[in-house]
C-alpha positions in Angstrom: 75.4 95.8 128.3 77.6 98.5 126.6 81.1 97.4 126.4 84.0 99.8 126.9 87.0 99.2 125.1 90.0 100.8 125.7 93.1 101.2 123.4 95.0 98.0 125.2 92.4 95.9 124.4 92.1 97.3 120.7 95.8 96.6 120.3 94.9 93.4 121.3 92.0 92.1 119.6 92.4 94.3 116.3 94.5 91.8 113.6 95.7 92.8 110.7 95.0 89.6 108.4 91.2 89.6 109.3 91.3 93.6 109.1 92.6 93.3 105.2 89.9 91.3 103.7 87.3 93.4 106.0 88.5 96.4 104.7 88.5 94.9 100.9 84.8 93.5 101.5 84.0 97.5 102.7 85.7 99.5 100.1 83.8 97.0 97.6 80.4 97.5 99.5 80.8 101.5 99.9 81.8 101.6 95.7 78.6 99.1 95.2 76.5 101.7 97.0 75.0 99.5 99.6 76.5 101.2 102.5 74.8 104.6 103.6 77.7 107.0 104.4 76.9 110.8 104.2 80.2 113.0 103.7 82.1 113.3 107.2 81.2 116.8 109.0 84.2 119.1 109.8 84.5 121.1 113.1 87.1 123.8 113.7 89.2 123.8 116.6 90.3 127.5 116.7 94.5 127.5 116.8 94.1 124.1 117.8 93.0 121.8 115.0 90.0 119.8 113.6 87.3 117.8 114.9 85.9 115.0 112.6 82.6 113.1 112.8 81.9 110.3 110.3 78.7 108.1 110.8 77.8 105.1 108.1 75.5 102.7 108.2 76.4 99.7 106.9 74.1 95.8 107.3 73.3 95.4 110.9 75.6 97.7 112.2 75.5 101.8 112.8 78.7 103.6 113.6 80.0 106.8 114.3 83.8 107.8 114.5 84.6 111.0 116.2 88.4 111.9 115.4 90.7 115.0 116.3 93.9 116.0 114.5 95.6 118.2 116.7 99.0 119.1 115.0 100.4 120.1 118.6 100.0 116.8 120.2 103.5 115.6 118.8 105.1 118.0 120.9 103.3 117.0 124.0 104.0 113.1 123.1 100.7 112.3 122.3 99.1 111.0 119.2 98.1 114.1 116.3 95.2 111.6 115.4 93.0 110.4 118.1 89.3 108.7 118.2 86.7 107.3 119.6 83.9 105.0 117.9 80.5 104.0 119.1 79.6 100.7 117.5 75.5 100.6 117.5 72.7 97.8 116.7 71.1 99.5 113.4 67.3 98.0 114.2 67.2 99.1 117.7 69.8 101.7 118.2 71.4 100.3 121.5 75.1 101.1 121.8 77.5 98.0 121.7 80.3 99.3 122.1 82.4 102.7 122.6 86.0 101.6 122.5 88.7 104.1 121.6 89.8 104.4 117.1 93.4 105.9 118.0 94.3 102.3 117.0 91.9 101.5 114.8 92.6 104.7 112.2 96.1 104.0 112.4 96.0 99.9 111.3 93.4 100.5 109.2 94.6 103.7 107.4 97.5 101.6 106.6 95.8 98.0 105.9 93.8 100.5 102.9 96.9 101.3 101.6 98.2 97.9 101.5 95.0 96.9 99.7 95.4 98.8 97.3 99.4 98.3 96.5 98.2 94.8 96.5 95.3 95.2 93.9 97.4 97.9 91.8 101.5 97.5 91.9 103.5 94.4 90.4 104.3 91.9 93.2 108.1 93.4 92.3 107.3 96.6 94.3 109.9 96.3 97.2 111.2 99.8 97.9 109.2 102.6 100.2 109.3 105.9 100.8 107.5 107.1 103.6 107.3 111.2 103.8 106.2 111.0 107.6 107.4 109.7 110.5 104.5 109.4 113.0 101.7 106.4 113.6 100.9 106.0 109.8 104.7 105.4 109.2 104.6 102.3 111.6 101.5 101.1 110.4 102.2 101.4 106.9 105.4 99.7 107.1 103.9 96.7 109.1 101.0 96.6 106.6 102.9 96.5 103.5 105.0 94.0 104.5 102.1 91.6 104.9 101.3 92.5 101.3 104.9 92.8 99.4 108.2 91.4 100.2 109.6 94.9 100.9 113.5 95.6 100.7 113.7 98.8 102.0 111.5 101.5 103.7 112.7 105.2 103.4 111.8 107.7 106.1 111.9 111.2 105.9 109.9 114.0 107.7 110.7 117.5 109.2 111.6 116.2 112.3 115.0 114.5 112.2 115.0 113.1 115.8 111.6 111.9 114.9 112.7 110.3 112.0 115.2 108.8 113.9 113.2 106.6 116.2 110.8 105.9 113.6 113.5 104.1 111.1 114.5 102.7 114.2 111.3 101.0 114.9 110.5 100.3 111.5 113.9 99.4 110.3 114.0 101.6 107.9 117.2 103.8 106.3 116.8 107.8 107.4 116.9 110.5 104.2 117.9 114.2 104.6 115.4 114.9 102.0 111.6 114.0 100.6 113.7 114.1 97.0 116.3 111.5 98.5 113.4 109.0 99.6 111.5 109.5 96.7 113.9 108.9 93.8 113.4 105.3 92.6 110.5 104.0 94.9 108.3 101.8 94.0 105.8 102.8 96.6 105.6 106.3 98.1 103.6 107.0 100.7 102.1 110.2 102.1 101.5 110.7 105.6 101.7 114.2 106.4 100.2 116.7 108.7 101.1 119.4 105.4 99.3 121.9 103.9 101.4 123.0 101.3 103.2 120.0 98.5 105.3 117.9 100.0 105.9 115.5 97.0 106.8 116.6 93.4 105.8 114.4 90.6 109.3 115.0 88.6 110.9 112.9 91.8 108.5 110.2 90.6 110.0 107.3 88.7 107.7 105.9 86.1 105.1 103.0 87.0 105.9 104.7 90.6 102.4 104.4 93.3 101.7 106.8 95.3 99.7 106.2 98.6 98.3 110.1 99.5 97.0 109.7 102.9 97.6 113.2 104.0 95.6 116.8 103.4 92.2 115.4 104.5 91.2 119.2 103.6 89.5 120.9 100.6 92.7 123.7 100.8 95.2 121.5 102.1 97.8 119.4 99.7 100.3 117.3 100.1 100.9 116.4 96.0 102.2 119.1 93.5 100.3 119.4 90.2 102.8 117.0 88.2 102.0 114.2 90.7 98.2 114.9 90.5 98.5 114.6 86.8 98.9 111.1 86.9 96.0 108.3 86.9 94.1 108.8 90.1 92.5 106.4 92.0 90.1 107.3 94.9 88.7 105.3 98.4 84.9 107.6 97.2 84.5 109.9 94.7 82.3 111.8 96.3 84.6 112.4 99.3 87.9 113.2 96.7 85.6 115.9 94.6 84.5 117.7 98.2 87.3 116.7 100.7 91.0 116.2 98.8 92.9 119.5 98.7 94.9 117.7 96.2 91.9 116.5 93.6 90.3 119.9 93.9 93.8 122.3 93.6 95.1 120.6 90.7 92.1 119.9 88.8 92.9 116.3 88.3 89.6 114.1 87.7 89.5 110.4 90.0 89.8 107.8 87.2 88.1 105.4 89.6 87.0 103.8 92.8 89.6 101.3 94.3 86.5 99.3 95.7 85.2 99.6 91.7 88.9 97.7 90.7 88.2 95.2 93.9 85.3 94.2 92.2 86.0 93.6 88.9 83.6 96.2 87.4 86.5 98.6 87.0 89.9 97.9 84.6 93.1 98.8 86.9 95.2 100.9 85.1 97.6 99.7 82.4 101.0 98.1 83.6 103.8 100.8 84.4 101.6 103.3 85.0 102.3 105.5 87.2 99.0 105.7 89.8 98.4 108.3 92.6 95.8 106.6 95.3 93.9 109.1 97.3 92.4 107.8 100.8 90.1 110.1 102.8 89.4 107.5 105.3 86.2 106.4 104.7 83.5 105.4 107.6 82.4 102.2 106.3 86.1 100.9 106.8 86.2 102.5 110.3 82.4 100.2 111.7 84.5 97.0 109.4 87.7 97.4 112.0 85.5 98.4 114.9 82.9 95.4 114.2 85.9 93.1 114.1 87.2 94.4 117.6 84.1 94.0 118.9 83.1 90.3 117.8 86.7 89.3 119.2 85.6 90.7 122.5 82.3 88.6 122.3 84.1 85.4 122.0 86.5 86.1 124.3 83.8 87.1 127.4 82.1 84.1 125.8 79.8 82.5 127.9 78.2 85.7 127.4 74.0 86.4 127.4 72.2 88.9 125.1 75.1 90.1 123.2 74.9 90.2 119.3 77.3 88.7 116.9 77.4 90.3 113.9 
């Protein structure tokens, strides 16, 4: 039996405790190279947007992610981001699942980021900047909180009433400017729909981390050169060299593999320095939330016959 889970239910089941340590455990598996995960394919949505599909294969578990960014949906109230991912036994193939990855990308876009403030910033990080005001900027600011006993969160984006209501929800302080929230962060975050620098490095204050979630394409960028010529840490390699507008604009070579630090086989970079993290959003995170939504479900239809739990 396939189960069909909708966004509700993912809100539901999806935690963000257990989704930290999965998504530690999957950065450090993708890094180790026992996950198979073949660079995400890219669709074009003429005048409309983008159309991602990211399968991985990682233990017992297949899974494919199909996600849209469609720039336009903010004005129609809907989400810019939205999924779907179809959770699949690897030895026989048979679908699990299909529940909807709106949620999913969101929380665990966000629960990357906080895994790696946690594994590279002092535990005296407390203020944010968020350039962005949508999803990510909710998720982020509930995600670093679990990690760092934050003092302030920043907001600032190109839509001031949107800004509004996000700093709302957040409670967060509104800035006219992406130079005002920058200035004197400890953690700035990126979570942009840009294609052109949003974020100049001579805002940055030393020892500064950067969170570059944005520009998920090879000619977009969301970081000036200055900011890229800091250390650079990467979710893959392989994904920053072909994917990140920012890696391959600037020139700046990926010092390392966050799932390469997580595992000890990797030195973080010195105290104080200053470190840009570039996330792609990486597949083998995407079946780690999507198995944990799914095993939650088991155990809740629990008595339940002929379903696997992973």
């Amino acid at each position: 039996m396939t189960m069909h889970i909708d966004e509700d239910e993912v809100r539901r089941l999806l935690r963000l405790e257990p989704l930290l340590e999965a998504v530690r455990r999957a950065l450090i598996d993708l890094s180790a190279g026992s996950v198979v995960q073949p660079l995400r394919s890219v669709v074009e949505l003429p005048e409309q947007g983008l159309l991602f599909l990211k399968p991985v294969l990682t233990g017992e578990v297949l899974a494919t992610k199909l996600i849209t960014l469609i720039p336009a949906n903010a004005t129609r109230g809907l989400p810019t981001l939205l999924a779907t991912i179809v959770l699949m036994d690897a030895k026989t193939g048979r679908t699990l699942a299909v529940m909807d990855g709106t949620w999913i990308t969101a929380l665990r876009t966000a629960a990357v980021s906080a895994v790696a403030v946690d594994c590279l910033t002092s535990r005296h990080a407390k203020t944010v900047a968020m350039l962005g005001s949508g999803a990510l900027a909710r998720t982020h600011a509930l995600a670093l909180r679990a990690v760092r006993s934050v003092s302030e969160i920043r907001i600032w984006s190109r839509d001031p009433a949107n800004v509004a209501r996000c700093a709302e929800e957040v409670k967060g302080v509104q800035k006219r400017s992406a130079e005002e929230a920058v200035r004197d962060a400890d953690i700035v975050c990126t979570l942009t729909n840009a294609s052109e620098p949003v974020l100049k490095g001579a805002w940055l204050k030393p020892g500064a981390f950067v969170a570059a979630i944005g520009a998920p394409r090879p000619n977009w960028r969301e970081l000036d050169d200055e900011a890229m010529r800091n250390v650079v840490i990467a979710d893959s390699c392989a994904a920053a060299a072909q994917e990140s507008g920012d890696v391959i604009l600037s020139g700046a070579k990926v010092a390392a593999e966050l799932g390469e630090i997580l595992a000890g086989t990797r030195s973080p970079p010195a105290p104080g320095t200053t470190i840009i993290f570039k996330a792609l959003g990486q597949a083998v995170v995407d079946a780690a939330a999507a198995r944990l939504v799914y095993e939650a479900n088991v155990e809740r239809s629990s008595p339940a016959i002929g379903m696997p739990r992973y």
